[in-house]
C-alpha positions in Angstrom: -33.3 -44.0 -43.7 -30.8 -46.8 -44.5 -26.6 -45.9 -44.4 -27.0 -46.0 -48.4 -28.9 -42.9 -47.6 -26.2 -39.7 -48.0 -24.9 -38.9 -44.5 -26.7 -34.9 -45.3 -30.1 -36.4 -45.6 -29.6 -38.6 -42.4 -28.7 -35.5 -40.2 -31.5 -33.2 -41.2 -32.7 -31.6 -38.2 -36.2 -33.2 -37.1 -36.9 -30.2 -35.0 -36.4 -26.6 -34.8 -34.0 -26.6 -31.5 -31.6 -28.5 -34.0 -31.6 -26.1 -36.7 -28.3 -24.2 -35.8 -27.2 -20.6 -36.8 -30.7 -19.3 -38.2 -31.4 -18.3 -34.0 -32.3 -14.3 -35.8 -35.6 -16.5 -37.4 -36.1 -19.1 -35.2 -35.2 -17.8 -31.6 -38.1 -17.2 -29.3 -39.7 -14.0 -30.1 -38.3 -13.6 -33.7 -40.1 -13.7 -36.9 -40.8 -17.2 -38.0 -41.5 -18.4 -34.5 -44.0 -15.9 -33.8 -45.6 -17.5 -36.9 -45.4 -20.8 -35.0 -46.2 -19.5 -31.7 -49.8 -17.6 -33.2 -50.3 -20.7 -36.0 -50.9 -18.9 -38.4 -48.4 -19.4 -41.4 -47.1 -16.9 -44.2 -45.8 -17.5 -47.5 -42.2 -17.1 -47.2 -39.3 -16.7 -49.3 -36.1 -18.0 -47.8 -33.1 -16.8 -49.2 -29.6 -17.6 -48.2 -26.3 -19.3 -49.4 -26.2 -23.0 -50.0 -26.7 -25.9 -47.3 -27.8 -23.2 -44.8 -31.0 -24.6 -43.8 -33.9 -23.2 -46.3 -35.1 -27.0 -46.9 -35.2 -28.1 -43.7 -37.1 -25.2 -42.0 -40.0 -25.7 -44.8 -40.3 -29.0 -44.1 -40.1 -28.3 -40.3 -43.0 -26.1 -40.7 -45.3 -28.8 -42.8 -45.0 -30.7 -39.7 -45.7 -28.5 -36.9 -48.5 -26.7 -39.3 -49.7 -30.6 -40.6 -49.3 -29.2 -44.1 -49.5 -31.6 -46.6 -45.8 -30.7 -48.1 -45.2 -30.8 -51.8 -41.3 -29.9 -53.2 -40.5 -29.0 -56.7 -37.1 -28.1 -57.7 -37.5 -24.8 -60.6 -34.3 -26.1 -62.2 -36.5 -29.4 -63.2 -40.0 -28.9 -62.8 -42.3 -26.9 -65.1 -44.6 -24.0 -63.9 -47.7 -26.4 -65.7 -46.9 -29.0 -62.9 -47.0 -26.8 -60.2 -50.0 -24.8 -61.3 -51.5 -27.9 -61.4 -50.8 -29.2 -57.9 -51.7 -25.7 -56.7 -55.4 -26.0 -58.3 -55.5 -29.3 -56.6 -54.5 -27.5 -52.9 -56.9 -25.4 -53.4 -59.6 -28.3 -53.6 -58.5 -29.8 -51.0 -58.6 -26.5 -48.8 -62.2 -26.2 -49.8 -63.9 -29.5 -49.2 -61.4 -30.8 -46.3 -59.9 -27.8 -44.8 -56.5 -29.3 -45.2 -53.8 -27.2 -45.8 -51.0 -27.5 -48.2 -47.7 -26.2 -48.1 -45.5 -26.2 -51.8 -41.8 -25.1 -51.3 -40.2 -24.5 -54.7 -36.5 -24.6 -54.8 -34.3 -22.2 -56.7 -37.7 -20.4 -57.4 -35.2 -18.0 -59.3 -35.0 -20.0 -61.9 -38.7 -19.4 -63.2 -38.9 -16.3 -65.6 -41.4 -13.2 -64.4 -43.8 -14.3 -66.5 -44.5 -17.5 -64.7 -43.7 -16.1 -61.2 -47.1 -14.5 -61.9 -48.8 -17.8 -61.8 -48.6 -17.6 -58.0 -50.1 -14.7 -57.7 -53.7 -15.5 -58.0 -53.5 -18.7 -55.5 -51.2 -16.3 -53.0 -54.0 -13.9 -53.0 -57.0 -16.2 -51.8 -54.6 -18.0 -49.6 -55.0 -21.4 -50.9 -51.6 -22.3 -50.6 -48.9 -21.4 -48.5 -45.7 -20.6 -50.1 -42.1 -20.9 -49.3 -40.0 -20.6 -52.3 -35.5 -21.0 -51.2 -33.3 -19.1 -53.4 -29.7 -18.5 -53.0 -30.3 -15.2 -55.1 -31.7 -11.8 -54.1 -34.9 -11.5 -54.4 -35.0 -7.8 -54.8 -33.1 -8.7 -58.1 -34.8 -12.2 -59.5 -38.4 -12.0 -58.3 -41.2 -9.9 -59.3 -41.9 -7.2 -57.2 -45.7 -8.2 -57.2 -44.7 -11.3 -55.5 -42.1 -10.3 -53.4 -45.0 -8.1 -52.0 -47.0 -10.8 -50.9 -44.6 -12.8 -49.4 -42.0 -12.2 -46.3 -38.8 -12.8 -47.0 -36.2 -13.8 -44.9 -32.6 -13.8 -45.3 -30.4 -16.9 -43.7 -27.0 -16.7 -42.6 -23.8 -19.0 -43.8 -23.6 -21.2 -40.5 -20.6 -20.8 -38.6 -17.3 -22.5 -38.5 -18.1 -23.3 -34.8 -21.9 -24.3 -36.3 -20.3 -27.1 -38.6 -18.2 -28.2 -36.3 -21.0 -29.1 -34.0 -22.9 -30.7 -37.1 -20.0 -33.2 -37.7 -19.4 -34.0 -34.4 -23.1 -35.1 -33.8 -23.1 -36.9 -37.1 -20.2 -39.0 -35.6 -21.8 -40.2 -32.9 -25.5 -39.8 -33.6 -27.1 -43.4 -34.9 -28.2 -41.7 -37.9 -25.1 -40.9 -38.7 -21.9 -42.5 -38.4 -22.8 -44.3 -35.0 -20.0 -43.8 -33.3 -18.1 -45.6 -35.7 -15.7 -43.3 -36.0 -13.6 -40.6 -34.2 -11.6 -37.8 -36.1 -9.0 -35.4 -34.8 -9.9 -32.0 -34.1 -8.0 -30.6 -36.6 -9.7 -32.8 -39.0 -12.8 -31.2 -38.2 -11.5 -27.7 -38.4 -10.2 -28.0 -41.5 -13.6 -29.8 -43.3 -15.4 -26.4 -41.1 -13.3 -24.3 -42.8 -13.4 -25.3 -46.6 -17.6 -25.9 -46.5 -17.8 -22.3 -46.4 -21.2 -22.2 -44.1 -22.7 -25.0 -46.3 -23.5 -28.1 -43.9 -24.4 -30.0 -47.0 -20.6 -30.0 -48.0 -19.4 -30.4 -44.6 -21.1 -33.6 -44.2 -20.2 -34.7 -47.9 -16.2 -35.0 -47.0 -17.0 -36.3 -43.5 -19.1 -39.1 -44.9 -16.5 -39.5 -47.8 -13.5 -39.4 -45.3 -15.0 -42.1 -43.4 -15.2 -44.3 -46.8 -11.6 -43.7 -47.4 -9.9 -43.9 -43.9 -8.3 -47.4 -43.5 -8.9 -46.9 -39.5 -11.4 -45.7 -37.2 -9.9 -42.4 -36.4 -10.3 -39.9 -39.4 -6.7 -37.6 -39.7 -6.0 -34.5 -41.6 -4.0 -36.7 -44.6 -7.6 -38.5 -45.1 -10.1 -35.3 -45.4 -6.6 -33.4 -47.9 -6.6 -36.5 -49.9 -10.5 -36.6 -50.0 -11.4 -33.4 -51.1 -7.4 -32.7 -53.0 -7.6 -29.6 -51.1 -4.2 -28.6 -48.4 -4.5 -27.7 -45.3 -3.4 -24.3 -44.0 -0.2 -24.0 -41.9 -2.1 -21.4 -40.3 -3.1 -21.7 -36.2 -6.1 -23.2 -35.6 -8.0 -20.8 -34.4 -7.5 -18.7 -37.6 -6.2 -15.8 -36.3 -3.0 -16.0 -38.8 -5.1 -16.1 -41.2 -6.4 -12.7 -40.9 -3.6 -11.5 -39.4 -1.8 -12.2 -42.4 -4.5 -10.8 -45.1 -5.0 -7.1 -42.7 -1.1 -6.6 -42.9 -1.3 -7.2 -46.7 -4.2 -4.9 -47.4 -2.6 -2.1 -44.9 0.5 -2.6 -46.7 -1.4 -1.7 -50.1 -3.7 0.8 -48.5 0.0 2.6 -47.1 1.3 2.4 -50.3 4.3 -0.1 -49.8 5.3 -2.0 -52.2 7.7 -4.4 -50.7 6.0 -5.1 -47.8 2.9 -5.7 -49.6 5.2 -8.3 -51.7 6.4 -9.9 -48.5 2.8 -10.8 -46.3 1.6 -11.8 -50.5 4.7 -14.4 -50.4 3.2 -15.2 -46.8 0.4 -16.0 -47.6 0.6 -17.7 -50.5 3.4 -20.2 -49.2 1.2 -20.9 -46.5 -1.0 -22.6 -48.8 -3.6 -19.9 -48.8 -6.0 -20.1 -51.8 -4.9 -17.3 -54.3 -8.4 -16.6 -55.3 -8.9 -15.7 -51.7 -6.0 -13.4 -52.3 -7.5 -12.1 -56.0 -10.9 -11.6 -54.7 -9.3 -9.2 -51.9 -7.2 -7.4 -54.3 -10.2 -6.8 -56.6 -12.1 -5.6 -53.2 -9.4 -3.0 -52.5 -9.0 -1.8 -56.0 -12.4 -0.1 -56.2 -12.8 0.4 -52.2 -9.4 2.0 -51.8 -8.3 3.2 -55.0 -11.7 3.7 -56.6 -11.7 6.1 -59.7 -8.3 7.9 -58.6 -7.1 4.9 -60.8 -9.8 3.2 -62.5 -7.7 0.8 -64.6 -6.5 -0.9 -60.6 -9.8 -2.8 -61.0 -9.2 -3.9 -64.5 -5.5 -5.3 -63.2 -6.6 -6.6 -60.2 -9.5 -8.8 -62.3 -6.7 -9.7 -64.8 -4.8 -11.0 -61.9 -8.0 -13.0 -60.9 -8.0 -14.3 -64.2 -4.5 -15.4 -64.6 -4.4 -17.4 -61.6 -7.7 -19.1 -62.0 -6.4 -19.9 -65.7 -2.6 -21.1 -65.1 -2.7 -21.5 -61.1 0.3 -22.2 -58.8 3.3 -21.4 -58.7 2.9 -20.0 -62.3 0.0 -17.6 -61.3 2.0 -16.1 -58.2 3.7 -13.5 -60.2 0.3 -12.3 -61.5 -0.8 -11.6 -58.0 2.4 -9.9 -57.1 2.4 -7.7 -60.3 -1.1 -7.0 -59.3 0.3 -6.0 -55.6 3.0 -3.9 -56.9 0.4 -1.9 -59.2 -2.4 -1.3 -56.2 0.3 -0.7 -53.7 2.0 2.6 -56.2 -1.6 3.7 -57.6 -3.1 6.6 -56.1 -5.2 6.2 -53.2 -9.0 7.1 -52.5 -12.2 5.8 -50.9 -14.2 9.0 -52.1 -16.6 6.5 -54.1 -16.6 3.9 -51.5 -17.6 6.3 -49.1 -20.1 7.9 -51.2 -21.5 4.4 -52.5 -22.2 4.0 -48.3 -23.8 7.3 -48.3 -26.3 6.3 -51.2 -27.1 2.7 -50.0 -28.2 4.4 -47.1 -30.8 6.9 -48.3 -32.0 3.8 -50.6 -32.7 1.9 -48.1 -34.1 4.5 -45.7 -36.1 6.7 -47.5 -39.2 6.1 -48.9 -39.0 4.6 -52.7 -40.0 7.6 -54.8 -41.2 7.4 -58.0 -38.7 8.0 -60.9 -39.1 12.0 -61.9 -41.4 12.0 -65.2 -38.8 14.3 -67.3 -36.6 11.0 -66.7 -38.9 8.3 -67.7 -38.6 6.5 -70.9 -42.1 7.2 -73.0 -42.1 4.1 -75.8 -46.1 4.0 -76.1 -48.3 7.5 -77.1 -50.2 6.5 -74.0 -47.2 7.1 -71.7 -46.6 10.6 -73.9 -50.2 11.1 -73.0 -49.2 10.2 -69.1 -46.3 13.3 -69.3 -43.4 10.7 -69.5 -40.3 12.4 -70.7 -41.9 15.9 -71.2 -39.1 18.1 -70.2 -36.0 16.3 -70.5 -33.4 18.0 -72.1 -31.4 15.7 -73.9 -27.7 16.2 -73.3 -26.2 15.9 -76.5 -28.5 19.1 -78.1 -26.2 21.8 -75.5 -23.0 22.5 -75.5 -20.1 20.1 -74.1 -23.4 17.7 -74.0 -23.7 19.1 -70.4 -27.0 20.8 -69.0 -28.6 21.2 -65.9 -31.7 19.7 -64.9 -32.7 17.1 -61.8 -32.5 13.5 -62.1 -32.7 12.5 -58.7 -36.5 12.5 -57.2 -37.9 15.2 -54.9 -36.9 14.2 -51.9 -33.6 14.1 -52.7 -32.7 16.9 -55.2 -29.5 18.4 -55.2 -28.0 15.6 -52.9 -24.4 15.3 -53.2 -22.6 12.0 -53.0 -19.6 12.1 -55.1 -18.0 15.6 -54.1 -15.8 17.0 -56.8 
């Protein structure tokens, strides 16, 4: 790769002991090295927030597996395309024994009716696949192929993760050669901006390094870079969340004023008021919950203002928004009861949906006994009757308690 090559391409990891914060997957004894341990491959589907790593492990894997590797992005390649290099894996597989590995990117972004072209080629094992998605699966795939694939989730990388990229890429010859130095605070700040993305991390170090005049990169060259301001918060961060614990305790205790003063805080610390909005809206539904429904509509109003008129303009939307969750009633019945629902879906066993319950569009489905027995509401009095909607396993479970 030549330096006209983007600094995030240069620093891909060329082996798995460089992949950093994916150690759950990748570790000794976990699940994707066990695959690489037994050689024997799975189609995969990686999913996880941007710049986290889902690329680089596929192609890691075409090379320890020697896969033939084929990429297609589903935001710009058509499901004809791929079905066609699929037919010609599965050629190959037959008359050379050569196996091919196609990772589609944002494999979201094909409908459920061509997620089904997969299927057939997934079934005989003629191609391995590792789709990356940034999306849950549960929700954007196809449950058919969701269930011949494993998925597995990636973590944001850590601040201290980032850190550790940008210092290599300083001094590694792919990178920046030591070229370079930057101050540590520098660093911390382009950690803590990426948000666990490595691709963005390395895009304002690279950029930085453009702009500085000098060989040492300062704070004043990344702010100017990516017109972002620091925080006048310690470096270590602990401010930070000191700050935004006494401003939710404030609300959850119901004052008012003090809730207005760690707001003020933290907004003239340079903190980024959506930070601030997306907390508010957080507590509206986890504290206040339906003893005051409308705090969630106030708090996204807030969220709104501020993203449509900004600073220092948008400040007083966030403190009106303060004043209102900090005097509204307070209760975390439906957060509590949410919890207690997540749980039993995901630890008991998926029951089908009760037939009285089902929706029965086709007379073959009438035929089947869907909907036969359900009492339609609106027919008794108050539009209020009993019957069971939840599924055998669960009937008469309470998780809201009046």
């Amino acid at each position: 790769m030549t330096d006209k090559t983007p600094l995030a391409d240069r620093m891909r990891p060329e082996n798995f002991d460089e992949v950093l914060g994916q150690e759950h997957l990748l570790a000794a004894g976990r699940p994707v090295q066990r695959q690489i341990e037994e050689g024997r491959l799975f189609s995969m589907v990686l999913f996880g927030p941007p710049g986290s790593g889902k690329t680089t492990i596929a192609r890691l894997l075409a090379r320890r597996f020697s896969a033939d590797f084929v990429s297609f992005s589903a935001a710009t390649s058509g499901i004809v395309e791929i079905k066609k290099f699929m037919e010609q894996a599965a050629q190959r597989k037959q008359l050379y024994n050569r196996e091919t590995i196609i990772f589609i990117d944002e494999i979201h972004r094909f409908n459920r009716a061509q997620q089904d072209a997969f299927l057939p080629y997934l079934e005989k094992g003629t191609i391995t696949l590792i789709g990356a998605t940034t999306e849950n699966p549960s929700f954007e795939l196809n449950s058919s192929l969701v269930s011949r694939v494993k998925v597995y989730m990636l973590n944001p990388l850590s601040v201290d993760d980032i850190k550790s990229i940008l210092r290599k890429a300083l001094v590694s010859d792919k990178g920046l050669a030591g070229k370079y130095r930057a101050e540590d605070n520098a660093l911390q700040f382009i950690a803590n901006i990426s948000d666990g993305d490595a691709r963005v991390a390395l895009n304002a170090l690279e950029l930085s390094s453009l702009a500085s005049k000098k060989t040492e990169i300062d704070l004043k060259t990344v702010e100017h870079v990516v017109q972002r301001k620091a925080l006048r918060y310690d470096k270590s961060g602990e401010e930070h969340y000191n700050l935004i614990s006494a401003l939710h305790k404030s609300l959850r205790g119901s004052d008012a004023d003090a809730s207005l003063y760690w707001l003020a805080r933290m907004l003239e610390a340079g903190e980024d008021p959506l930070y601030i909005a997306r907390r508010m809206v957080r507590f509206a539904v986890e504290d206040i919950g339906m003893a005051d429904p409308q705090a969630l509509l106030v708090a996204i109003a807030a969220k709104d203002a501020i993203d449509f008129i900004g600073r220092p303009e948008g400040d007083l939307a966030l403190a009106e928004c303060a004043v209102y969750l900090a005097r509204a009633p307070k209760s975390n019945r439906l957060y509590m009861a949410y919890g207690t629902a997540k749980k039993d879906a995901l630890e008991t066993p998926a029951e089908p949906v009760p037939l009285h319950i089902r929706n029965a569009p086709t007379p073959l489905m009438k035929k089947l006994g869907y909907g036969k027995g359900y009492k339609y509401p609106h027919d008794y009095p108050d539009a209020k009757v009993k019957q069971e909607y939840l599924p055998d396993r669960l009937k008469g479970k309470k998780y809201l308690e009046d």
